[in-house]
C-alpha positions in Angstrom: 10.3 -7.1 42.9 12.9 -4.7 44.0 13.9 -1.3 41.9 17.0 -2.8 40.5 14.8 -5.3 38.6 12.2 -3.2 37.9 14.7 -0.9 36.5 16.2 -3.2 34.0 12.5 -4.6 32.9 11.6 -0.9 31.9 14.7 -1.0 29.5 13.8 -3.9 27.6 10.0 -2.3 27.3 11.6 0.7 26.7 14.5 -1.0 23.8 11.3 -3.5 22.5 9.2 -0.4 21.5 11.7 1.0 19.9 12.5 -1.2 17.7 9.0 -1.7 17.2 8.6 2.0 16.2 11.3 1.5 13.4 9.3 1.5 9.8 12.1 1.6 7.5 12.1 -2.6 7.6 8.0 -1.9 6.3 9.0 0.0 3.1 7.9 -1.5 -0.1 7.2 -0.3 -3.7 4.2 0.1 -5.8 5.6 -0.9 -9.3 3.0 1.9 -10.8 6.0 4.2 -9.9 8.4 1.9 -12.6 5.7 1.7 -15.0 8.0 2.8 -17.5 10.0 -0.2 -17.2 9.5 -3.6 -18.2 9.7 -6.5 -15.6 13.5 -7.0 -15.4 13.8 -3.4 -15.3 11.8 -2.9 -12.4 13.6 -6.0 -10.7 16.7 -4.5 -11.0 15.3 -1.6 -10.1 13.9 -2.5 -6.2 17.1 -4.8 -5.8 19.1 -2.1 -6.3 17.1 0.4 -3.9 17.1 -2.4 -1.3 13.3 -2.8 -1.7 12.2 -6.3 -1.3 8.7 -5.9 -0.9 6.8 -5.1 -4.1 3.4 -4.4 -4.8 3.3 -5.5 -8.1 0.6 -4.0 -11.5 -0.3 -6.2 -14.1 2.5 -4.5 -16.4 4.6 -6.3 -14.8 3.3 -10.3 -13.9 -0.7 -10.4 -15.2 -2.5 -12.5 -13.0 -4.4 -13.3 -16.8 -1.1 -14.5 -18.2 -0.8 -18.4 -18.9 0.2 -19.9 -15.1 4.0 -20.7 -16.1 5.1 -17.7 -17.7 3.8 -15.8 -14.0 5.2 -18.6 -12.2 9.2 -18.0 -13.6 8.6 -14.4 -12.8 7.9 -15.5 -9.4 11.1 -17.5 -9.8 12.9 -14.8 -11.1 12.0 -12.7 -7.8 12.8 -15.4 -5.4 16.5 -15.6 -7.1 16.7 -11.1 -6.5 15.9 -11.7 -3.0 11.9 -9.6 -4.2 8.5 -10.8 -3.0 5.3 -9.3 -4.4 3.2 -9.0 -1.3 0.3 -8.0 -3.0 -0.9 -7.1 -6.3 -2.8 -4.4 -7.7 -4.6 -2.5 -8.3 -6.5 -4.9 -9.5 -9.4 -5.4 -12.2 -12.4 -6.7 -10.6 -16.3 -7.4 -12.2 -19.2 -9.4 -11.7 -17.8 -12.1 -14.1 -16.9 -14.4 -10.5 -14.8 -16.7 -13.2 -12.6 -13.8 -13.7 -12.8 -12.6 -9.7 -12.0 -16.5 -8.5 -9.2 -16.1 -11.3 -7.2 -13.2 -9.7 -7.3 -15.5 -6.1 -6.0 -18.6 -7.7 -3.1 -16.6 -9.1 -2.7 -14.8 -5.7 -2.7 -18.3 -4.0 -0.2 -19.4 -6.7 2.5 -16.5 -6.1 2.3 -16.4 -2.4 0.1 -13.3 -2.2 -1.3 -12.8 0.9 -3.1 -9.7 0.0 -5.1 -7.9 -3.5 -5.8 -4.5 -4.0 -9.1 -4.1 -5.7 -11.3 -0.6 -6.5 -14.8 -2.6 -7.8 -16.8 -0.7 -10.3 -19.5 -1.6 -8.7 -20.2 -1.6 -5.0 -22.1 -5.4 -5.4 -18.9 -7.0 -6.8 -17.5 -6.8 -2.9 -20.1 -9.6 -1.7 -18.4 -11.7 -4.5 -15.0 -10.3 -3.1 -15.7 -11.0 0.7 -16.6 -14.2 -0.5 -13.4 -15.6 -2.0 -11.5 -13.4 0.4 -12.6 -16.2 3.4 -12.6 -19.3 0.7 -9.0 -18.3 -0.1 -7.8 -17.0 3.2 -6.7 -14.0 1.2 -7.1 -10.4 2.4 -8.9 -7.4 0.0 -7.9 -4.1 0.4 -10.0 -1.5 -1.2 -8.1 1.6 -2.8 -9.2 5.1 -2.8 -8.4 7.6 -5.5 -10.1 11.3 -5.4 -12.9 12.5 -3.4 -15.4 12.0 -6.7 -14.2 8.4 -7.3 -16.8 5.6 -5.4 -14.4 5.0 -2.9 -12.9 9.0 -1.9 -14.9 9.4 1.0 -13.5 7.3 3.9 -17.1 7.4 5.5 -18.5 5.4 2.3 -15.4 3.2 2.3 -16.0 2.7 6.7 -19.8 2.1 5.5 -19.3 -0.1 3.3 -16.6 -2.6 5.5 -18.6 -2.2 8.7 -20.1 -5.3 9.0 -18.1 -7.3 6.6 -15.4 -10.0 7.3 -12.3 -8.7 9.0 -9.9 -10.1 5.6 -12.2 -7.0 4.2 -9.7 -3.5 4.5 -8.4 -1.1 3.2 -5.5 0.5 1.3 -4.9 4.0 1.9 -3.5 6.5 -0.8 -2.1 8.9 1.5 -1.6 11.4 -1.5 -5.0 11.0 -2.5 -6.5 11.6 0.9 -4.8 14.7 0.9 -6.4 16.0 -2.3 -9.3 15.4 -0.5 -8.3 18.2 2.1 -8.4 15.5 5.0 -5.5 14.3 6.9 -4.0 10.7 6.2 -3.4 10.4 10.1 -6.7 11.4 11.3 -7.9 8.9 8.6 -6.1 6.0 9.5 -7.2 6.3 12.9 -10.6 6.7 12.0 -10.0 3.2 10.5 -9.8 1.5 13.3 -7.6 -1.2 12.1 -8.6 -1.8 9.0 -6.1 -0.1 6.8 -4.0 -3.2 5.5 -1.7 -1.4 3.4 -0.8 2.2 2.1 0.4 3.9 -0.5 3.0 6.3 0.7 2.3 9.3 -2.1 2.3 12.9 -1.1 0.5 15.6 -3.3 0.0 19.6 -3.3 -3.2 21.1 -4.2 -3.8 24.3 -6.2 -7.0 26.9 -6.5 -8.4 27.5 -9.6 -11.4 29.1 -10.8 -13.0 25.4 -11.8 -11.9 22.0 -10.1 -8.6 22.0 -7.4 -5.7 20.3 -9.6 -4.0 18.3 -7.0 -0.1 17.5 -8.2 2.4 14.7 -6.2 5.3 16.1 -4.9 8.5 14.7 -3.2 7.9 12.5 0.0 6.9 15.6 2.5 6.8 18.5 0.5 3.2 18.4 -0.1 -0.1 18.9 2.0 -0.7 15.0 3.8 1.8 15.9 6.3 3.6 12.3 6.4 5.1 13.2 9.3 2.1 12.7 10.9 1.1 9.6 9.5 4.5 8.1 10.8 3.8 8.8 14.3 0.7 7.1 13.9 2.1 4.2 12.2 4.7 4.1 15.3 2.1 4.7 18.0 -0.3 1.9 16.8 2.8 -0.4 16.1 1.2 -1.0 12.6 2.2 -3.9 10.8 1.7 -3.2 7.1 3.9 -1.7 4.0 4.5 1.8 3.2 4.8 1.2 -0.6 6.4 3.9 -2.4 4.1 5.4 -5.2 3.9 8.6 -7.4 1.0 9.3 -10.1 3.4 11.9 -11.4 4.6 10.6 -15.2 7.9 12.6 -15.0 8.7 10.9 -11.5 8.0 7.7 -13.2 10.1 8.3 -16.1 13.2 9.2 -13.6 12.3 7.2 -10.6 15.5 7.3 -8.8 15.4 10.5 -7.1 11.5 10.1 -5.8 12.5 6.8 -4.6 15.9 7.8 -2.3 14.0 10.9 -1.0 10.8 8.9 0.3 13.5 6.5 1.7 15.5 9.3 3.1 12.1 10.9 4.3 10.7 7.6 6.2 14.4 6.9 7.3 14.1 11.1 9.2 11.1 10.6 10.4 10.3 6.8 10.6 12.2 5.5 13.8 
């Protein structure tokens, strides 16, 4: 092979990376953040923004709603040019009626993935379960350090020998609360992380518990900036879905959602 050649195959490596390393096309929304606004609110909402991917609450289509009404929403997101990828997160028990319940209506809408945070460490056998029946993935969600699934150690425990559908979502805000990085995380995942909420938060010292607070998209303490180059270096595959536990935010969603946008556009290619 002489250098010409070899030349011009290091430019389409070089150009097929970099697209690869572009994670604006991986943006999605967490419809927590429009919780304020009814379904056609919120559709109007992402198509406007450009979103198309949506990770969609029960607030919006209930996987426990009658199977036509969640069907026409379906419809209705189809017609906007919206998918919801996933869905949660999601109630889960021991009741494996209800569990086999939220599958079926993840089969039904084209879901290829649930967010769950079980109450109870046992309901994931039931989980894994259904998760290989249905050919569906499970992510699980963390909130704060002193929720059952805040430690990413417990969360690595508990998925270590489990079927590979088995993951995880990572709340990058939350993580940060925790005083751990979201990019030394996900690598400590090894793969697994399926999905993340892209949520940035601040933390302040009191005299009793740390209050932790989101912020803007990289104006708090989970340095996303980070996390990006990650994402890019591993070529990861997932959605970045927009979310904010912050009720003024949610009331006035436009700004929080342009700025992430603006933020992952900056820093995301």
């Amino acid at each position: 092979m002489n250098s010409t050649i070899r030349h011009l195959l290091s430019l389409l490596l070089l150009a097929g990376a970099l697209r690869a390393a572009d994670l604006t096309g991986q943006l999605g929304l967490q419809t927590w953040t429009l919780r304020h606004m009814n379904f056609d609110q919120a559709v109007a909402f992402a198509k406007q923004q450009g979103i198309t991917n949506l990770q969609v609450i029960g607030n919006h289509i209930d996987p426990n709603s009658p199977r036509e009404e969640y069907l026409k929403k379906k419809a209705v997101l189809e017609a906007n040019g919206l998918r919801a990828y996933t869905f949660g997160v999601a109630g889960t028990s021991n009741d494996q009626a209800k569990n086999r319940k939220l599958f079926e209506f993840a089969k039904d809408m084209g879901i290829s993935l649930i967010i769950v945070e079980p109450g109870d460490f046992a309901i994931l056998d039931q989980l894994e379960a259904l998760a290989k029946e249905f050919d569906i993935r499970v992510a699980i969600h963390n909130h704060g350090i002193r929720s059952l699934y805040g430690n990413p150690l417990v969360v690595r425990t508990l998925l270590m020998h489990r079927d590979p559908r088995m993951g995880v979502c990572m709340d990058a805000g939350w993580i940060a609360s925790t005083g751990m990085k979201p990019a030394a995380v996900f690598k400590d995942y090894k793969g697994r992380v399926f999905d993340i909420h892209l949520k940035d938060k601040k933390v302040e010292k009191t005299q009793g518990d740390d209050v932790s607070m989101d912020t803007f998209i990289g104006e708090g303490q989970a340095q996303i900036a980070d996390l990006l180059a990650e994402l890019k270096k591993t070529d990861w595959k997932g959605v970045l879905a927009i979310e904010t536990d912050s009720d003024a935010f949610a009331r006035s969603p436009q700004e929080f959602v342009s700025k992430a946008k603006s933020y992952v556009a900056e820093h995301g290619k």
